[in-house]
C-alpha positions as CSV (number, residue, x, y, z in Angstrom):
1,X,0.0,0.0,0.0
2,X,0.7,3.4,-1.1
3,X,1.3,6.2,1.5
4,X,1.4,9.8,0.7
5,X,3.7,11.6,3.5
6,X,3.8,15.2,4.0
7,X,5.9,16.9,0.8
8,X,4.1,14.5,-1.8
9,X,6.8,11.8,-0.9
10,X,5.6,8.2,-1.6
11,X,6.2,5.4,0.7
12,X,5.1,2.0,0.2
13,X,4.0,-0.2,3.7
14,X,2.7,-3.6,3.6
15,X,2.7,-6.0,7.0
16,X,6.4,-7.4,7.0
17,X,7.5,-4.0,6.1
18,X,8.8,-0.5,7.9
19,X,8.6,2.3,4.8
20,X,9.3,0.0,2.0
21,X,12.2,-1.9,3.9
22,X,11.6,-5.7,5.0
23,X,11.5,-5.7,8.8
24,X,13.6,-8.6,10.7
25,X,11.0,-11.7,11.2
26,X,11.0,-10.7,15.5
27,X,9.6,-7.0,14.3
28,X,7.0,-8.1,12.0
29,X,4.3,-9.0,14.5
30,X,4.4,-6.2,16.3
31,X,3.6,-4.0,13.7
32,X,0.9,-6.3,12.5
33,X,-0.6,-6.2,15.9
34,X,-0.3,-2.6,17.2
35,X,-3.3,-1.4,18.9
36,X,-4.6,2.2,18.1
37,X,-3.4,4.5,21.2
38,X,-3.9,8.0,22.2
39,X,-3.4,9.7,18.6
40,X,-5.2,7.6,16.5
41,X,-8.5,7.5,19.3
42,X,-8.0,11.3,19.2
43,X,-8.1,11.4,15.2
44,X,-11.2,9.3,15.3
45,X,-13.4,11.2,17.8
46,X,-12.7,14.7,15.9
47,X,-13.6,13.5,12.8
48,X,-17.3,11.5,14.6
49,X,-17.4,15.0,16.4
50,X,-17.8,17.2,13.3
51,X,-20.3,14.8,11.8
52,X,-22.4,13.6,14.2
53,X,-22.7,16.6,16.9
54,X,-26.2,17.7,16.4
55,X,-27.7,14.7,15.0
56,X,-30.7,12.1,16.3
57,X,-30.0,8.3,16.0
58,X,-32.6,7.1,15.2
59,X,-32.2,3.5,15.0
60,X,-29.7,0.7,16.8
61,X,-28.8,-2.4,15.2
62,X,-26.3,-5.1,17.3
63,X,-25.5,-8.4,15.3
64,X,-24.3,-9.9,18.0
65,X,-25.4,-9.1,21.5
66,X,-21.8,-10.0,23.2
67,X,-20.3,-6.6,21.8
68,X,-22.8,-4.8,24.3
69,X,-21.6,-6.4,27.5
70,X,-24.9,-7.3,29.1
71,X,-26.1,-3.7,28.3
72,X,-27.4,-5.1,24.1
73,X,-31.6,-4.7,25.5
74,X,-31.3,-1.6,27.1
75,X,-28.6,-0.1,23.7
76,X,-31.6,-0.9,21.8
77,X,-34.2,0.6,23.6
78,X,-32.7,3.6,25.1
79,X,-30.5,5.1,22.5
80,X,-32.7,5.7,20.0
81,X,-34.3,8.9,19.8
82,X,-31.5,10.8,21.3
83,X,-29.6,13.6,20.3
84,X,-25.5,13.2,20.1
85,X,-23.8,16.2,22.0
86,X,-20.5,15.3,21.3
87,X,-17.7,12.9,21.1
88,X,-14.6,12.7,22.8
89,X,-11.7,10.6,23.7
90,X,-10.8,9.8,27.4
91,X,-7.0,6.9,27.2
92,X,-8.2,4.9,24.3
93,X,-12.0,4.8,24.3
94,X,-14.2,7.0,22.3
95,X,-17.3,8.2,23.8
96,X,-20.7,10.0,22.3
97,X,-22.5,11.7,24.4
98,X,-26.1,12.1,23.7
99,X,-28.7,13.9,25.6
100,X,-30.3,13.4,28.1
101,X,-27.0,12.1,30.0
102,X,-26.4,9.1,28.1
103,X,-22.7,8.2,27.3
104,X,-22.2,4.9,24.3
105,X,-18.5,3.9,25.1
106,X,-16.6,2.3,22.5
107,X,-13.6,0.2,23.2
108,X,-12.0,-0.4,19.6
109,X,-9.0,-3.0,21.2
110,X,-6.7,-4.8,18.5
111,X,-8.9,-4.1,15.4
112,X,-11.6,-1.9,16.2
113,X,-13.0,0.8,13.1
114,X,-16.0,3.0,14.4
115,X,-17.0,4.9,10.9
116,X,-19.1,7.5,9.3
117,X,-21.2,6.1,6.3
118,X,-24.0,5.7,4.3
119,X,-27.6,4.2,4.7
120,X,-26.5,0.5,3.5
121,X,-23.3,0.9,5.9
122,X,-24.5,-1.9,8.1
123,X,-24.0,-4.5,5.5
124,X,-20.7,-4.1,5.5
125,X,-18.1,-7.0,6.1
126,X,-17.2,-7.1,9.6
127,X,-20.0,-4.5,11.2
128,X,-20.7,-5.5,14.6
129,X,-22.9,-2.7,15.1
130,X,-24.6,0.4,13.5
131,X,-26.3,3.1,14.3
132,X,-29.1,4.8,12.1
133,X,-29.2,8.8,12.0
134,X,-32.5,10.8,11.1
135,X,-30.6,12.4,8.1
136,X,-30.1,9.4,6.6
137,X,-26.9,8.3,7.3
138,X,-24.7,6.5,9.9
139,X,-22.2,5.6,12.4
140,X,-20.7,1.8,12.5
141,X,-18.2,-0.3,14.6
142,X,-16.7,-2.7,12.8
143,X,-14.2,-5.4,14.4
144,X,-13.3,-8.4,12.4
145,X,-11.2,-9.9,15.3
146,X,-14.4,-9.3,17.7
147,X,-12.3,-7.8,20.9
148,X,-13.6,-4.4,20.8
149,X,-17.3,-3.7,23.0
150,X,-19.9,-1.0,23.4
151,X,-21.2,0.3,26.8
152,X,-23.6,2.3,27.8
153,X,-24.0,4.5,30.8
154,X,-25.7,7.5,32.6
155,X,-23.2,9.9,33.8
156,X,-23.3,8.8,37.5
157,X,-22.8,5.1,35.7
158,X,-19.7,6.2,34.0
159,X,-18.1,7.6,37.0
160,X,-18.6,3.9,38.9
161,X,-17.2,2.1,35.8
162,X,-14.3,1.1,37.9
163,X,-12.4,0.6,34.3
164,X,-12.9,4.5,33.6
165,X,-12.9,5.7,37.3
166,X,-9.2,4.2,37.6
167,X,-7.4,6.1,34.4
168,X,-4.5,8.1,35.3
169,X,-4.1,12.1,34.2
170,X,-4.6,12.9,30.6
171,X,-0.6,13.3,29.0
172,X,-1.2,16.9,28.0
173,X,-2.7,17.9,31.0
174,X,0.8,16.6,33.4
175,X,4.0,19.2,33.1
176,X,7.4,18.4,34.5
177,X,6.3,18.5,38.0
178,X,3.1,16.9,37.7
179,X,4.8,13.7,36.1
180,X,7.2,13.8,39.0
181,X,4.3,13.6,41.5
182,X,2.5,10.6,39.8
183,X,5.8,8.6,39.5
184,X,7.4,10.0,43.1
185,X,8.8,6.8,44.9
186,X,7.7,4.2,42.3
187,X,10.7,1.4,41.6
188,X,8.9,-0.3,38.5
189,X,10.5,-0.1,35.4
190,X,9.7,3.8,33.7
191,X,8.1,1.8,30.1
192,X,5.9,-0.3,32.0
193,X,4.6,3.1,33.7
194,X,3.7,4.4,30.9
195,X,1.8,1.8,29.6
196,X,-0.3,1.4,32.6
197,X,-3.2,3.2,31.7
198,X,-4.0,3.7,35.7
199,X,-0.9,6.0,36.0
200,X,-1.1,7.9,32.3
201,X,-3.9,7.2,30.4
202,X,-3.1,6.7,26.2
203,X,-0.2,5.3,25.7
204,X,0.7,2.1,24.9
205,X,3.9,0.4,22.8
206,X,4.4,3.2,19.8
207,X,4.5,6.4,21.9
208,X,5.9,5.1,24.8
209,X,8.8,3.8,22.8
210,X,9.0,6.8,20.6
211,X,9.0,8.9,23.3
212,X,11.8,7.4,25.4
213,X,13.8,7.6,22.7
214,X,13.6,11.5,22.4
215,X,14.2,11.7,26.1
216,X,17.0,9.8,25.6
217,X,16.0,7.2,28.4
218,X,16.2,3.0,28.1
219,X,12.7,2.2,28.6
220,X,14.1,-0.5,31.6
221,X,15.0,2.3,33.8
222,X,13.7,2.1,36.9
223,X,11.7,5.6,37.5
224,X,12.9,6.4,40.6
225,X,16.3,6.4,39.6
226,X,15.4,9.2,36.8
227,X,16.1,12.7,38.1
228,X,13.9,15.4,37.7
229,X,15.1,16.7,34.1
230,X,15.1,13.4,32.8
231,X,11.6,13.6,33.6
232,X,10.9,16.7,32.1
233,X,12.2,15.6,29.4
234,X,10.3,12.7,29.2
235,X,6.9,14.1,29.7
236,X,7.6,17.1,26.5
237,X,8.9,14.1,24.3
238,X,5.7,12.2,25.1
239,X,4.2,15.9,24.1
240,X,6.2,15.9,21.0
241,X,5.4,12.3,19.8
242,X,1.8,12.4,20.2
243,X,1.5,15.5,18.5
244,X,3.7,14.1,15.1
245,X,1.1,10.8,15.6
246,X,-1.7,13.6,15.5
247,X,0.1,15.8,12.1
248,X,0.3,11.9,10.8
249,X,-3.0,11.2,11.0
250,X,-2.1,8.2,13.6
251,X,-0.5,5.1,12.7
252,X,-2.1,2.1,10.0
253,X,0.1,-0.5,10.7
254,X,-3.1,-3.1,10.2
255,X,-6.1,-1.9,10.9
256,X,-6.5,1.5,12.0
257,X,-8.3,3.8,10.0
258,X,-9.8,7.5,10.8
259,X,-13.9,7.8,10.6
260,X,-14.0,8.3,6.7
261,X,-11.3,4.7,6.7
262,X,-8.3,7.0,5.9
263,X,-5.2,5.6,7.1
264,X,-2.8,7.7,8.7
265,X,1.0,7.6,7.9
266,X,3.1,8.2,11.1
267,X,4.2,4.6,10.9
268,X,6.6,5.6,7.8
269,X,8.2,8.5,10.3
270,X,8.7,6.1,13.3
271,X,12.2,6.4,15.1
272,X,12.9,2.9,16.9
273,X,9.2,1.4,17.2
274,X,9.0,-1.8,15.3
275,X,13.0,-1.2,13.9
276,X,15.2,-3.3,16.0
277,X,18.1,-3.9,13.7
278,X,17.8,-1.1,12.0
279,X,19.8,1.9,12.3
280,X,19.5,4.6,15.2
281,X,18.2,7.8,13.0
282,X,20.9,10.1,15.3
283,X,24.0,7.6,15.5
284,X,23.5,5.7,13.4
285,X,24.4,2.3,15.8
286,X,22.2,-0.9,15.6
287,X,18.8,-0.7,17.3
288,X,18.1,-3.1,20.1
289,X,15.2,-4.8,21.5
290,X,14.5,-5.6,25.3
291,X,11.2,-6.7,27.2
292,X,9.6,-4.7,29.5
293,X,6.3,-5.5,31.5
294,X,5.4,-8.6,28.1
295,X,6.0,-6.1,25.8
296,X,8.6,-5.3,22.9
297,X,10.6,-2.2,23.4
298,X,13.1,-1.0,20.7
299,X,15.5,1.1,21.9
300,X,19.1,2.6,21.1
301,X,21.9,1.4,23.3
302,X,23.9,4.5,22.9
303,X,21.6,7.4,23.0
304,X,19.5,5.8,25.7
305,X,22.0,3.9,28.0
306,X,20.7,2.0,30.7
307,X,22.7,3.4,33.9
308,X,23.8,0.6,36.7
């Protein structure tokens, strides 16, 4: 597949592949497998939020009641008739609020697509559920690997959900400081941190590994060994990452795709992520892989050394 980057330049990605290069066999998979994260949620919920503020749904179709958790009788019954108010990101789920105080939250997982689209939309290959507007049109979640759910809530609901009620801070809403306070006196590795959505809510394997790699910091570092610039550091390069994922468009490494099924193109401007054995963009020495907390980090031994 063809990818148009910013300048008109051309590059070609296909599973197996990082910008037109073939990726070392351990790499491949984790590209192939990336779930979509902060940026490409984000990208998603402005797009649904220009469309769909405004409008009524007007009918609610599940094909299978299992994507619902428990709430499929009550999505059918409650939901249509209302009015959507917005929709918005909080970590990685999308949310669309309609009135009065009803919140549908969608978890998209591995391979989750929730898409704008026409009256016949629902007949789509892999549709799990669509949603009917009074203009005409529609809203779908598609999932072909059938991980991602729907929920719905009233706002006193959504602040039980023990899943919601335990997310960390927002990224762009912690400074230097305020990252030092949610890390203060904590041992565990500082990758495994950020990926636990109860401390910082959004990022998983791309950004956190893109990220440590501007900050110059090995992703096994324990964080209470980092000092307090480090960690300044580290909370503007998560800054500056997720806002090159947003420029992008987010990353299509499989299936992610905005709400018209764009594909974004920040995977052909990744750093490390997914590159072990390549080249270090800055020095140019062989980049490494470790694990940290299950998961595959790529980093560079040289510019981020991991300090005894």
């Amino acid at each position: 597949m063809e990818v148009v980057l910013p300048g008109g330049v051309v590059s070609a990605w296909a599973p197996g592949t990082w910008n037109g290069e073939i990726l070392p066999p351990c790499e491949r998979g984790i590209l192939e497998t990336a779930m979509p994260e902060l940026p490409e949620v984000e990208t998603i919920a402005r797009g649904l939020d220009a469309a769909l503020t405004g409008q009524h749904i007007a009918s609610v179709h599940l094909r299978r009641d299992a994507v619902a958790c428990g709430d499929a009788q009550r999505i059918r019954e409650d939901v249509p008739g209302r009015c959507i108010k917005r929709v918005w990101r909080r970590a990685k789920l999308l949310l669309v609020d309609c009135v009065p105080d009803r919140h549908l939250v969608f978890h998209l997982k591995m391979s989750g697509k929730l898409l704008l689209g026409g009256p016949l939309a629902g007949q789509e290959k892999h549709v799990q559920a669509w949603f009917g507007l009074q203009s005409g049109e529609s809203f779908v979640f598609q999932d072909v690997r059938k991980f991602g759910y729907i929920r719905l809530f009233d706002g006193a609901e959504l602040a039980k959900w023990p899943f919601f009620a335990s997310l960390g801070p927002e990224p762009f809403d912690l400074d230097g400081p305020g990252f030092a306070r949610i890390l203060s006196g904590r041992r565990a590795r500082i990758k495994s941190l950020l990926l636990d959505q109860t401390v910082i809510a959004g990022i998983g394997n791309i950004y956190a590994d893109e990220a440590l790699f501007r900050a110059g910091i090995h992703p096994a570092t324990p964080a209470d060994r980092l000092s307090p610039g480090a960690l300044n550091r580290l909370v503007y390069a998560l800054h500056a990452a997720l806002n090159k994922g947003f420029a992008s468009g987010g990353s299509s490494l499989r299936d992610y795709v905005d709400a018209l099924g764009k594909r974004g193109s920040h995977q052909n401007e990744f750093q490390v992520y997914g590159r072990c054995g390549a080249s270090c963009p800055c020095c140019g020495r062989c980049l490494e892989r470790t694990t940290v907390a299950g998961r595959t980090s790529t980093f560079c031994p040289r510019c981020q050394p991991l300090s005894d």
